[in-house]
matplotlib code that plots the C-alpha trace (Angstrom):
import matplotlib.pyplot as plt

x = [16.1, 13.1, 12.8, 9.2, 8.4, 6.4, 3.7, 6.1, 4.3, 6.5, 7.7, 6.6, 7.6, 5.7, 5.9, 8.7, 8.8, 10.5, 12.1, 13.1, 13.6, 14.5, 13.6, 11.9, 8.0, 7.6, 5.1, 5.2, 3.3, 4.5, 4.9, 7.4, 6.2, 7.0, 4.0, 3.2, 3.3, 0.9, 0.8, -2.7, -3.3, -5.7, -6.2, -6.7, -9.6, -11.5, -9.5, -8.3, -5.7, -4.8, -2.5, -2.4, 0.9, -0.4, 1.6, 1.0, 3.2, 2.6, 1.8, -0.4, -3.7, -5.2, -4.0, -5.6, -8.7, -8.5, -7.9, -10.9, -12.9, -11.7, -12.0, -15.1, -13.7, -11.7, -14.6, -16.7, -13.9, -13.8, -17.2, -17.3, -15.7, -17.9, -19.6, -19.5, -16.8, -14.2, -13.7, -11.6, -9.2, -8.0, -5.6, -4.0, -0.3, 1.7, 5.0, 6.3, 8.9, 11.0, 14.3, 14.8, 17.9, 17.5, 14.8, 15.2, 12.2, 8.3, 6.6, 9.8, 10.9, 9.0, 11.2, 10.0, 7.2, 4.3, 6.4, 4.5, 1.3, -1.7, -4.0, -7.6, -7.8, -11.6, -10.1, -13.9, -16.3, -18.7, -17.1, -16.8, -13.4, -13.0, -14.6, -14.2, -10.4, -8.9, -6.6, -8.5, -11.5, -12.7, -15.4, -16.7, -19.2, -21.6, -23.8, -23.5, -24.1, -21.5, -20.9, -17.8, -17.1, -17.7, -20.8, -23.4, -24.2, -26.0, -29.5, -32.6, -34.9, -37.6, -35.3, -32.9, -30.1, -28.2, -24.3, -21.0, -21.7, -25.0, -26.2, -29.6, -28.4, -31.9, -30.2, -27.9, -24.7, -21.3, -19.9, -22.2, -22.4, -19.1, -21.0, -21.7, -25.4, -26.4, -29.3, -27.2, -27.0, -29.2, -32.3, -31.9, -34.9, -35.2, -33.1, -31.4, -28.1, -25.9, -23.4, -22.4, -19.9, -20.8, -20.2, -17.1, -16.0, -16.8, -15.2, -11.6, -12.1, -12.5, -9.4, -7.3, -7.5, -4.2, -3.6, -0.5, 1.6, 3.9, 7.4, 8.6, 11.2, 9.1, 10.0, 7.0, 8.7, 10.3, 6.8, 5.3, 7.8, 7.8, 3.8, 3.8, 6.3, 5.2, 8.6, 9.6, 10.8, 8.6, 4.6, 3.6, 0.0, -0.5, -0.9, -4.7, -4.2, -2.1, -3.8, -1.9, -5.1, -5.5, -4.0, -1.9, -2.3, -0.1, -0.9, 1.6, 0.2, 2.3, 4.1, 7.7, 9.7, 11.3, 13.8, 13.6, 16.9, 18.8, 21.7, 20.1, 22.5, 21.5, 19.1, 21.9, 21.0, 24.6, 25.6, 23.8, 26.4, 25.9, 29.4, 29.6, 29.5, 25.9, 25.0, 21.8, 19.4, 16.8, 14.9, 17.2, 19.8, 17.3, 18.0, 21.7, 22.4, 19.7, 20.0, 22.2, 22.1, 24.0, 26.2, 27.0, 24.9, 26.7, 25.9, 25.3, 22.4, 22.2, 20.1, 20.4, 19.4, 19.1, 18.3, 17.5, 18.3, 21.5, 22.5, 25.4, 27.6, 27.3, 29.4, 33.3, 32.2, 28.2, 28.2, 28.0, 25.0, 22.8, 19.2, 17.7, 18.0, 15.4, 16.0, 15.9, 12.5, 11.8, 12.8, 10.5, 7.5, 7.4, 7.9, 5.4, 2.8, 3.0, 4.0, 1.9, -0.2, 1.6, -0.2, 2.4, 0.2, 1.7, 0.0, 3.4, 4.8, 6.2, 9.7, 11.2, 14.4, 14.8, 13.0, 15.0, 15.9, 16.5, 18.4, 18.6, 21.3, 18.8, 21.2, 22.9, 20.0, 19.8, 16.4, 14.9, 12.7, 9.2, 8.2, 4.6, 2.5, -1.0, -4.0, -4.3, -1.8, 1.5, 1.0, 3.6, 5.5, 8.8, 9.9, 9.6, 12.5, 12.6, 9.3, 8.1, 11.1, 9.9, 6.6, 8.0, 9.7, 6.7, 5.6, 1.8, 1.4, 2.8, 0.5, 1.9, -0.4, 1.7, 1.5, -2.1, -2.6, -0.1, 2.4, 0.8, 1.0, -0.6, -0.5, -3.8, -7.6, -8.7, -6.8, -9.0, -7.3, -4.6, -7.6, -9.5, -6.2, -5.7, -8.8, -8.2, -5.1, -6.7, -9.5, -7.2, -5.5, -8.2, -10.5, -6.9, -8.3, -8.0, -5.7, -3.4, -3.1, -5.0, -4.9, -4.3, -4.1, -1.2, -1.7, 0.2, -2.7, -4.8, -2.3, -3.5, -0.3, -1.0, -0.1, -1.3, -5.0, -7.1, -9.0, -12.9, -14.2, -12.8, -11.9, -9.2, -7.3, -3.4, -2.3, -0.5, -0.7, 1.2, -0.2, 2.4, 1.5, 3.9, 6.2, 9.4, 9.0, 11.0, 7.5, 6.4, 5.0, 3.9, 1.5, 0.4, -3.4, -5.1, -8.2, -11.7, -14.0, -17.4, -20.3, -22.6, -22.4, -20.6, -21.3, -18.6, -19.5, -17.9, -21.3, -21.5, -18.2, -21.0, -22.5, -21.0, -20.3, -21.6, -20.9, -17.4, -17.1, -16.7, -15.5, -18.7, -19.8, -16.7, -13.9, -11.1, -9.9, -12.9, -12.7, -11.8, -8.5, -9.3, -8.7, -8.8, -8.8, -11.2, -11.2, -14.3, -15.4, -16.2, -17.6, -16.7, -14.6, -15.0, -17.5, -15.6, -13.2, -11.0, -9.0, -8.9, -11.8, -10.4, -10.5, -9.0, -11.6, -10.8, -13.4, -12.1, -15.0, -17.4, -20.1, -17.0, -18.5, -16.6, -17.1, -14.8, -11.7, -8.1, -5.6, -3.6, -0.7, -1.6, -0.9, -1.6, 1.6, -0.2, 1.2, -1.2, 0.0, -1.0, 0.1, 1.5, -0.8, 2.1, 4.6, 5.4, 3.9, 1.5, -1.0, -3.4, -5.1, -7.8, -7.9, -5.8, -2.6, -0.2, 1.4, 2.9, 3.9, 0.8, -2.2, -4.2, -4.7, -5.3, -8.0, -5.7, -8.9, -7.9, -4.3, -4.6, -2.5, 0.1, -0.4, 3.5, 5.2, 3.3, 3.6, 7.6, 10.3]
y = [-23.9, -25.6, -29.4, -30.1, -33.6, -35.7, -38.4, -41.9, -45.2, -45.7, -49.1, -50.3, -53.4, -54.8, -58.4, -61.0, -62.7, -59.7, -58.3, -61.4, -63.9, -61.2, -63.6, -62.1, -62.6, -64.6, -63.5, -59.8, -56.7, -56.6, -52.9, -50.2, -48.7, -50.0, -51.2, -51.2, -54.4, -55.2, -58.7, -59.9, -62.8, -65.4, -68.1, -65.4, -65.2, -62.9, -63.9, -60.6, -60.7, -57.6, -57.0, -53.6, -52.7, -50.6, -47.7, -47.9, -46.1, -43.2, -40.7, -42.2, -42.0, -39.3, -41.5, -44.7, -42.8, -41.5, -44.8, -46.1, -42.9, -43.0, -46.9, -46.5, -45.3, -48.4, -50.5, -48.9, -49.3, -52.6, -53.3, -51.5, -55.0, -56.3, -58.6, -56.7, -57.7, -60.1, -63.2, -60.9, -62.2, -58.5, -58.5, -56.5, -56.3, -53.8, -52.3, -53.4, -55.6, -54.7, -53.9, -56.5, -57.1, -53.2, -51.1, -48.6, -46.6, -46.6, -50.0, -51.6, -53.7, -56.6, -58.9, -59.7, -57.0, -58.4, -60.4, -60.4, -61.9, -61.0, -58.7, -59.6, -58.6, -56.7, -52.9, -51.6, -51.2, -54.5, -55.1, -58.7, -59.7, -62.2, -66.1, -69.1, -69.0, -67.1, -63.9, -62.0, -61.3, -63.9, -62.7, -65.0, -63.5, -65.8, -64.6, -61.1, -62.2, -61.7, -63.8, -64.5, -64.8, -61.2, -60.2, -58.6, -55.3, -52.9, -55.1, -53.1, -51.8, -49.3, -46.2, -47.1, -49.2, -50.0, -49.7, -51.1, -49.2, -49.4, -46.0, -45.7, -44.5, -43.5, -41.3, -44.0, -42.1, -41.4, -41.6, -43.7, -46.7, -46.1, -46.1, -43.1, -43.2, -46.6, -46.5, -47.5, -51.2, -53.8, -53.3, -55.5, -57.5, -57.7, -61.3, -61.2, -62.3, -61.4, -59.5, -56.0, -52.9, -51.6, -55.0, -55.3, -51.8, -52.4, -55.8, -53.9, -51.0, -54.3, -54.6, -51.8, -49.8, -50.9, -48.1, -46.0, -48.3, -49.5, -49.4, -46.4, -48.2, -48.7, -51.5, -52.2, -53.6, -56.3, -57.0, -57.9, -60.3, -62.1, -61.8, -63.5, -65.8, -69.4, -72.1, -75.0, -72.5, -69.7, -69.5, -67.4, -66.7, -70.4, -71.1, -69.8, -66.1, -66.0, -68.5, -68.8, -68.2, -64.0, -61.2, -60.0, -56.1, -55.2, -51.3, -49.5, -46.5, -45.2, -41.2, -42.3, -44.0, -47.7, -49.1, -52.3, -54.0, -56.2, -55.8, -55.4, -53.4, -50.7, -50.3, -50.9, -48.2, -47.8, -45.5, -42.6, -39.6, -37.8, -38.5, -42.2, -44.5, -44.7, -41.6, -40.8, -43.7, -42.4, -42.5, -40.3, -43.8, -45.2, -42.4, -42.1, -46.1, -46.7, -43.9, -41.9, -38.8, -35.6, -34.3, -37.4, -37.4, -35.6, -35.1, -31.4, -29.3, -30.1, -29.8, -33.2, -34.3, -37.6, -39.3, -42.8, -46.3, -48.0, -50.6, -53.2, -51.0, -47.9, -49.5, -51.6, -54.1, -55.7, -56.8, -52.8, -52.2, -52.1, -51.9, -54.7, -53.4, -51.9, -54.4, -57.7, -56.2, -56.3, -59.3, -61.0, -59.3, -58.7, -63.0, -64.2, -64.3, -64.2, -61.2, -58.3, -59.8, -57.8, -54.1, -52.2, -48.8, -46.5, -43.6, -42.5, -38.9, -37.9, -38.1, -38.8, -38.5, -35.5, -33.4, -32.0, -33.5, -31.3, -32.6, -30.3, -30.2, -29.5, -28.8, -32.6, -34.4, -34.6, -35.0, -34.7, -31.2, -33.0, -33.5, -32.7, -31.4, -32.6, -30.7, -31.5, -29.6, -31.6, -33.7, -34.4, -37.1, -37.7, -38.0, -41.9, -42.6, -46.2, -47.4, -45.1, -46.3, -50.0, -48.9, -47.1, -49.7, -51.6, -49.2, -49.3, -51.3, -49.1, -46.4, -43.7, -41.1, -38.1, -39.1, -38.5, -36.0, -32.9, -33.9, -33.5, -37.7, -38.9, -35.5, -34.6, -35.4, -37.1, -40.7, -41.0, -40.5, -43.2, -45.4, -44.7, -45.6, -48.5, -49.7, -48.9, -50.8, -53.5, -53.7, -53.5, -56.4, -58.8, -57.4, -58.0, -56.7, -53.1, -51.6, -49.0, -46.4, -45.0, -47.5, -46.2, -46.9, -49.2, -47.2, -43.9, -42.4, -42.7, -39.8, -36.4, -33.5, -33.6, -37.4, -40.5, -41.2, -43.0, -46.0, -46.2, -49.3, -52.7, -54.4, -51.3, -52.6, -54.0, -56.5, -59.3, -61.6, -64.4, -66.9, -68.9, -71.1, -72.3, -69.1, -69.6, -73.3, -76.2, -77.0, -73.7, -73.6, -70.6, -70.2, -67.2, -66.3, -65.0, -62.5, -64.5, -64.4, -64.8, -65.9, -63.1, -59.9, -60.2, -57.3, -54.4, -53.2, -54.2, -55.7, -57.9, -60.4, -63.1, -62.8, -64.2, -61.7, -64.1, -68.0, -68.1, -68.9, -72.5, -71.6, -73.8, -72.4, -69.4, -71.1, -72.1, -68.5, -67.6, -70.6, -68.8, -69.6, -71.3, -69.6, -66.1, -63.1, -60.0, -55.6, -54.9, -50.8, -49.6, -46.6, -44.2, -44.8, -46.8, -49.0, -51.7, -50.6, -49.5, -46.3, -46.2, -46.5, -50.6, -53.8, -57.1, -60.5, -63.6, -67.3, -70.6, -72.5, -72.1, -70.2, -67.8, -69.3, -66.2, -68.8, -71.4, -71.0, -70.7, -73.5, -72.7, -70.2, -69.0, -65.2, -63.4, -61.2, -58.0, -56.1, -53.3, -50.1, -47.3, -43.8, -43.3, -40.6, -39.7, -38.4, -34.9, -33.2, -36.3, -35.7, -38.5, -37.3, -36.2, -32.4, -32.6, -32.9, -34.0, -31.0, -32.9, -36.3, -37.2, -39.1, -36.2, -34.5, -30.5, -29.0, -27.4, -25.6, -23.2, -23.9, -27.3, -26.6, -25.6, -28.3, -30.2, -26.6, -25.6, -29.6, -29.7, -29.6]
z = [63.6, 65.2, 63.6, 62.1, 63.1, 60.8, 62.3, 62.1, 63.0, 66.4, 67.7, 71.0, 72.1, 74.9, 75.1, 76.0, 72.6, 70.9, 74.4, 75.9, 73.0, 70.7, 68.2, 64.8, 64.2, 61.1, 59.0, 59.7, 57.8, 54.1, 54.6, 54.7, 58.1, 61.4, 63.6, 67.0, 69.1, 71.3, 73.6, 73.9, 76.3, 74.9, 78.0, 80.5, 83.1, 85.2, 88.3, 90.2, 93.0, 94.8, 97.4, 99.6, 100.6, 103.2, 105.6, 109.2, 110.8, 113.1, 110.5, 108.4, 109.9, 108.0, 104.6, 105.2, 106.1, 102.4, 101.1, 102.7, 101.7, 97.7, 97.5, 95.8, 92.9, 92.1, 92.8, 90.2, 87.7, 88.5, 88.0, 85.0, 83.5, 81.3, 83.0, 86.3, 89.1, 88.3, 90.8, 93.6, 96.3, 98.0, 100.8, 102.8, 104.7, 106.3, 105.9, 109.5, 109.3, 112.5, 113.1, 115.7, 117.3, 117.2, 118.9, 116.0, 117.6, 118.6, 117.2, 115.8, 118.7, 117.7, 116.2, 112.2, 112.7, 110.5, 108.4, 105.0, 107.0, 105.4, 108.0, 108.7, 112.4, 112.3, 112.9, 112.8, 115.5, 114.8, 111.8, 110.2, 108.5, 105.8, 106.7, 106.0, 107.4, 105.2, 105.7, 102.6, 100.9, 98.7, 95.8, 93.1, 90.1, 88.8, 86.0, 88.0, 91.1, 94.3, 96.6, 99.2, 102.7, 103.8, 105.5, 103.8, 105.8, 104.2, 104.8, 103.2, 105.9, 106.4, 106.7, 104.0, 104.1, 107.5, 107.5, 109.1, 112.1, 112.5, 111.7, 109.0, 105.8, 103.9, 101.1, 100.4, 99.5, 101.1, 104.0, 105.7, 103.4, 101.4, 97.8, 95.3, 94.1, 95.3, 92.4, 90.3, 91.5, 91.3, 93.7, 96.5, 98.0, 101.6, 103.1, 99.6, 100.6, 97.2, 98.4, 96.4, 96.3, 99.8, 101.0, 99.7, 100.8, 104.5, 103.9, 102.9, 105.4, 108.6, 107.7, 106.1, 108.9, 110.5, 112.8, 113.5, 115.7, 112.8, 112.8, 111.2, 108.9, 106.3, 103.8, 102.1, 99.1, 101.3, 103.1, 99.3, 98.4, 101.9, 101.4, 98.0, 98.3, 99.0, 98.7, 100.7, 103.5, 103.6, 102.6, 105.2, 104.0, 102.4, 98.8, 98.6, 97.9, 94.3, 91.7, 88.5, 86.6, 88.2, 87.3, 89.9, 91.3, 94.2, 95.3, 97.6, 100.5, 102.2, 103.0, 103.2, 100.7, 101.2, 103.2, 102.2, 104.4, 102.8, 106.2, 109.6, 111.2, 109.2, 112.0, 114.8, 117.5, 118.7, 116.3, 117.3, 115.6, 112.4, 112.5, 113.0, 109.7, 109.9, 111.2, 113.2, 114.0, 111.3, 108.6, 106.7, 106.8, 104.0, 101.8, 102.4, 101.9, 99.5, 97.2, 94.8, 93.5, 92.3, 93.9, 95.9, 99.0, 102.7, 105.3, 104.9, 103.6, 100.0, 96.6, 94.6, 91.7, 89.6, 92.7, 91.9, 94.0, 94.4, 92.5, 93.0, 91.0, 92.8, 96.0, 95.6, 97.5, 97.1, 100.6, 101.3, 99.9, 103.0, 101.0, 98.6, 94.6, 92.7, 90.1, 92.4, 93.0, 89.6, 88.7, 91.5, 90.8, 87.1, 87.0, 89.4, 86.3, 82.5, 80.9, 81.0, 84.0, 87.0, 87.7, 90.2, 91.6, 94.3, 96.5, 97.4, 98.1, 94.6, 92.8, 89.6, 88.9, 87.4, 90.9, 92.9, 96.7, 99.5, 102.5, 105.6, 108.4, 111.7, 114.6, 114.8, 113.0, 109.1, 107.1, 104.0, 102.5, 102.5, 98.6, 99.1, 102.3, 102.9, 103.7, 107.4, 109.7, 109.8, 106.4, 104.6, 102.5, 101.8, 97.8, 97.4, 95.0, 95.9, 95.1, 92.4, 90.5, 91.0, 89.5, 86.2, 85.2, 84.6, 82.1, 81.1, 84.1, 86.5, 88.0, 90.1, 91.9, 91.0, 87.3, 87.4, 89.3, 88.8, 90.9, 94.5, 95.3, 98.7, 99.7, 98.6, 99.7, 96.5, 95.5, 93.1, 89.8, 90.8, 91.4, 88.0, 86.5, 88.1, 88.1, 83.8, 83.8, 85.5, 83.2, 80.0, 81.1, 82.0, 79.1, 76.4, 72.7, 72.8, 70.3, 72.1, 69.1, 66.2, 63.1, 60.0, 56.1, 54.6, 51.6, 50.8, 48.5, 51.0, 53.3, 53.9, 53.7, 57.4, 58.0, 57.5, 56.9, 60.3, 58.7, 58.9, 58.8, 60.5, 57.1, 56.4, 59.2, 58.3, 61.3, 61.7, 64.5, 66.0, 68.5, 71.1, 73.6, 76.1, 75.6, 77.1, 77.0, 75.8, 74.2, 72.8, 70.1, 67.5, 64.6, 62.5, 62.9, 60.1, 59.5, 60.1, 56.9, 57.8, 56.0, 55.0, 56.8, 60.4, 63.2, 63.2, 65.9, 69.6, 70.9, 73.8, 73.7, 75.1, 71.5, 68.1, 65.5, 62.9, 61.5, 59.9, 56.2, 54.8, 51.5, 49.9, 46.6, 46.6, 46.2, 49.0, 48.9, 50.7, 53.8, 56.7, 58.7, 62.0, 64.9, 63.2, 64.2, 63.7, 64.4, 65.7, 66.3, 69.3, 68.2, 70.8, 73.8, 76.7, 75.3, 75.1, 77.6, 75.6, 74.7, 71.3, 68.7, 68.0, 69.6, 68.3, 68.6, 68.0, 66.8, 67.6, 66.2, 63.2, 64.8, 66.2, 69.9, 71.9, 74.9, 73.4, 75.2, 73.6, 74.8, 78.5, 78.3, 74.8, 74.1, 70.4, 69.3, 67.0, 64.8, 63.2, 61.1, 63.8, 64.4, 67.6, 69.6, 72.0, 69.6, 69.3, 66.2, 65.5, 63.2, 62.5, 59.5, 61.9, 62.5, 65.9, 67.0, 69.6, 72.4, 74.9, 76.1, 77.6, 75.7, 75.1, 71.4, 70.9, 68.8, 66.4, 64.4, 61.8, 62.6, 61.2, 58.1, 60.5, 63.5, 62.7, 63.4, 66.2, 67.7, 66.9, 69.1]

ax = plt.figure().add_subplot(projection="3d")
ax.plot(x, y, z, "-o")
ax.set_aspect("equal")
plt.show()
C-alpha cells in the first residue's frame, strides 16, 4: 500500500541556541504546527574571507586551469551582493605538507612541504601578486568602488582593454581578460585606478597557479587548519587574514581525497610489500587507514560500500588511527566564527556514502576504480570520502560539486555550478533575512484539500523571533522581538535595504496598542526571486530606531532566532496550496497541471 503524505510544516533546526543549548525559545508561535527555525545574524558585515585549499600535485594541471577559467562565475555571484563586492581577503595554500623523515615520492621530500603558508609567489608571466606585504588579496568596497593591493591590469586603451599578459583584448570577453560581457561593469575612464572583477581575477590566477610539483599525499584538510590557526605556537600566516568581523569560506580543489596524517610513519618508505603492515608506499594507505567501509577493506579486489572515515571507535587502541578524524575537523572549523558563518565548498572527485568503491589488485600494487574520468586523456579523480564528508556535515553551508552537478565532480570542464552555489551560500549568509521556505496561513479555513494555503501579503505572516546577544556567554542575554507597526502605510516590497520602509508608530492619538515595539521586526516581499537574494518569495527586516534607519547597527554578537509557520518545499508529497508539488529531494517543484487533485499520490512514497 503506497502511503499518501500530507504537506506537514517540518522542523529544522539550524542554530546553536536550540542545538547546542537545547534550551526552549520562550515566547514561541501560539499554534498547533511546528515551524521552521531559521538563525539570522544581526551584527554581521560585509567582510569576506576565503581560503583556497588548492591541489598541486602532479595531476592537477588541467584542474587548476579550470579553476582559473570558471572563477568568473563566483565573482559575479559575489558581486551580485547588494551593494556590489563585499570587503574580500582571498588566499590561497596548497595541499603539500610533506612526508619528511620519509621521501614518500616525487615533491614530498621537503620536510613540512608548504606548511599551511599562504601562496603569493607571482606563478604568471608579468603578473603582480598581492602588495602591501601581505600573502593575499586584500579588497575593500567603498560606496561601490574597489580598491586593494592588486594591480589594476586591464588599463583602457585604443584597441580595447590590455590583459595580464599583455595581449589587446578589443571584444572584451573570455579568455583573454578572464570576464563574461565586460559591458556590464561600470565604464572605466582612462588612468582611473578603481580596481574591478578582471583585476581581481588576474589577481587570484598570479597566484593560484601552483603547479604540479606537490607532494602527492594530499592532506588538504590538515593544510587549512595549520593555515588558519594563529596561537602562541603556531600563526604561520600572521593575524591579518581571518578578522572576527568576515564570514569565513574555505573551498577545497583537488582529484584525490585526503590524507590528512595524524602519524608520520604512515608515510615510512620501508615498508614496501602489499604484505607488510602498511602495505605499498601509496596513496591507496590513505584509504585503507583512513577509511571504512563494507565489507571491511583487504587487500584484494573488492566492491565496498558505506565507505565513510574512521573515527576513534573503529580501531582498540586510538593511538592506531593513523589519519586525523573527520569530526576533529569539524569541530575546528565549524568554531572559528559564530554559528552559521563557516561556508565549506569542495571541487572534489565524487562519493557519498551510499556509492559504491572499487579497489583493484594490479599485479603487487593495490588502487582504487577512479570515481569519475575527466575529459582530457588520463583525467581522473579518486572518490573523496574524506573531505566530502567534512563538507555535508555542515549542511546548508556545505557545497559539494557533485551535488550540483549530476554526479560527475571535478571531472568535468565546467566548475561552475559549485561556484554559483557557493557564491549563493555566501551571499545568504552575509545578506541574513531570507526566509528558507514558503510561509503559509496559521489559520485552518484558510487550507485548500491540497494543503495548506501560501500567504499573500507581508502582514499574513505568523513568526516569532528571539534576539540574543553574547550567545554562549556567561553574559548572554535574550529578548523577544516583536512585529514593527509603522505609521501610515510602510513599503512591502524588498526595496533597497539602504532605504527605510517608513517611520515607525508612536502610538500618539491610537492608543498604546498601536506604539510599535523597539527593535521590531518586519516581512518584506520580494516579489519574484533573486531580488533580494533570496530563494523564496520572503525576507525578514528589522528597525532599530524611529525612522527604521536600516543603517543603525544591532549591538556586537547579536543573532535573531525565527520561527515562521512555513511549508517545507523539500518534503515528499508537499503541496503548498499553489498548484505544484514536490517529486524528489531536491528544491525543485513539478507542474502538476491537470493532475493537481491528485499531486499527494503521485508525490508519495
Amino acid at each position: 500500500m503506497r502511503t499518501i503524505l500530507k504537506c506537514l510544516p517540518i522542523l529544522i533546526a539550524v542554530s546553536a541556541l536550540w542545538a547546542c543549548n537545547k534550551r526552549p525559545v520562550e515566547g514561541g508561535l501560539p499554534v498547533p504546527q511546528v515551524a521552521g527555525n531559521q538563525l539570522f545574524p544581526q551584527s554581521t558585515s560585509r567582510d569576506l574571507d576565503i581560503l583556497f585549499v588548492i591541489d598541486n600535485s602532479i595531476s592537477m594541471g588541467d584542474e587548476q586551469t579550470r579553476l582559473n577559467t570558471n572563477l568568473n562565475t563566483l565573482m559575479q555571484a559575489l558581486n551580485s551582493l547588494q551593494g556590489g563586492f563585499p570587503n574580500a581577503h582571498i588566499g590561497v595554500v596548497s595541499t603539500d605538507l610533506g612526508t619528511a623523515p620519509y621521501q614518500a615520492g616525487p615533491g614530498c621530500d621537503n620536510r613540512g612541504g608548504d606548511g599551511g603558508k599562504l601562496q603569493d609567489t607571482p606563478r604568471g608571466l608579468g603578473c603582480t601578486p598581492p602588495g602591501d606585504d601581505l600573502p593575499f588579496i586584500n579588497i575593500e568596497n567603498s560606496n561601490s568602488v574597489l580598491s586593494g593591493n592588486i594591480a589594476n591590469v586591464d588599463t583602457p586603451t585604443a584597441d580595447g582593454l590590455l590583459c595580464p599578459d599583455g595581449l589587446p583584448c578589443p571584444d572584451m570577453t573570455l579568455p583573454c581578460c578572464g570576464c563574461v560581457d565586460m559591458s556590464n561593469l561600470p565604464e572605466r575612464a582612462t588612468g582611473d585606478t578603481a580596481l574591478d572583477l578582471c583585476d581581481v581575477q588576474a589577481g587570484f590566477r598570479c597566484i593560484a597557479a601552483l603547479g604540479t610539483d606537490g607532494c602527492g599525499f594530499e592532506q588538504p584538510l590538515e593544510s587549512a587548519r595549520k593555515a588558519l590557526t594563529c596561537d602562541e605556537t603556531l600563526c604561520p600566516n600572521g593575524e591579518e587574514f581571518l578578522r572576527d568581523s568576515a564570514v569565513l569560506a574555505i573551498v577545497f580543489v583537488g582529484d584525490e581525497d585526503d590524507c590528512s596524517a595524524r602519524r608520520g610513519d604512515l608515510f615510512d618508505t620501508a615498508q614496501q610489500s602489499i604484505k607488510s603492515e602498511l602495505g605499498g608506499a601509496t596513496s591507496y594507505r590513505c584509504f585503507e587507514f583512513g577509511v571504512t567501509c563494507t565489507p571491511a577493506i583487504n587487500r584484494s579486489g573488492q566492491m565496498l560500500t558505506g565507505c565513510r572515515s574512521k573515527t576513534p571507535a573503529d580501531v582498540e587502541n586510538p593511538e592506531d588511527l593513523y589519519l586525523y578524524p573527520i569530526q576533529e575537523y569539524y569541530d575546528f572549523f565549524s568554531t572559528l566564527r559564530p554559528e552559521g558563518r563557516v561556508i565549506l565548498a569542495g571541487i572534489t572527485g565524487p562519493h557519498r556514502p551510499s556509492d559504491e568503491v572499487t579497489t583493484v589488485l594490479l599485479g603487487m600494487a593495490l588502487d582504487l576504480e577512479p570515481a569519475c574520468e575527466g575529459p582530457e586523456a588520463g583525467s581522473k579523480a579518486a572518490p573523496s570520502v574524506r573531505t566530502n564528508e567534512l563538507i555535508r556535515l555542515f549542511g546548508e553551508n556545505g557545497v559539494v560539486l557533485q551535488d550540483v552537478n549530476n554526479n560527475v565532480g571535478i571531472c568535468t570542464n565546467d566548475f561552475g555550478p559549485a561556484l554559483v552555489r557557493l557564491g549563493e551560500v555566501i551571499r545568504s549568509v552575509l545578506m541574513p533575512g531570507c526566509i528558507g521556505n514558503p510561509l503559509i496561513y496559521d489559520d485552518d479555513s484558510e487550507a485548500t484539500a491540497d494543503g495548506p494555503k501560501l500567504i499573500e501579503t507581508p502582514d499574513q505572516a505568523t513568526c516569532s523571533v528571539i534576539e540574543v546577544t553574547n550567545a554562549g556567554r556567561d553574559d548572554e542575554a535574550r529578548q523577544e522581538r516583536g512585529r514593527c507597526i509603522f505609521e501610515g502605510d510602510a513599503a512591502t516590497a524588498c526595496t533597497d535595504p539602504s532605504v527605510s520602509p517608513g517611520g515607525l508608530s508612536d502610538g500618539e492619538g491610537d492608543g498604546p496598542s498601536d506604539r510599535s515595539p523597539k527593535p521590531c521586526w518586519y516581512i518584506c516581499d520580494n516579489g519574484t526571486a533573486d531580488v533580494g537574494g533570496c530563494e523564496y518569495r520572503w525576507q525578514m527586516r528589522f528597525c532599530r530606531d524611529d525612522v527604521c534607519n536600516p543603517l543603525t547597527p544591532a549591538p556586537a554578537l547579536t543573532d535573531a532566532y525565527v520561527q515562521c509557520l512555513s511549508c517545507n518545499p523539500d518534503a515528499l508529497g508537499c503541496l503548498c496550496g499553489d498548484g505544484t508539488c514536490q517529486d524528489g529531494p531536491a528544491p525543485e517543484f513539478r507542474d502538476v497541471g491537470e493532475n493537481a487533485a491528485n499531486c499527494h499520490e503521485d508525490c508519495a512514497d
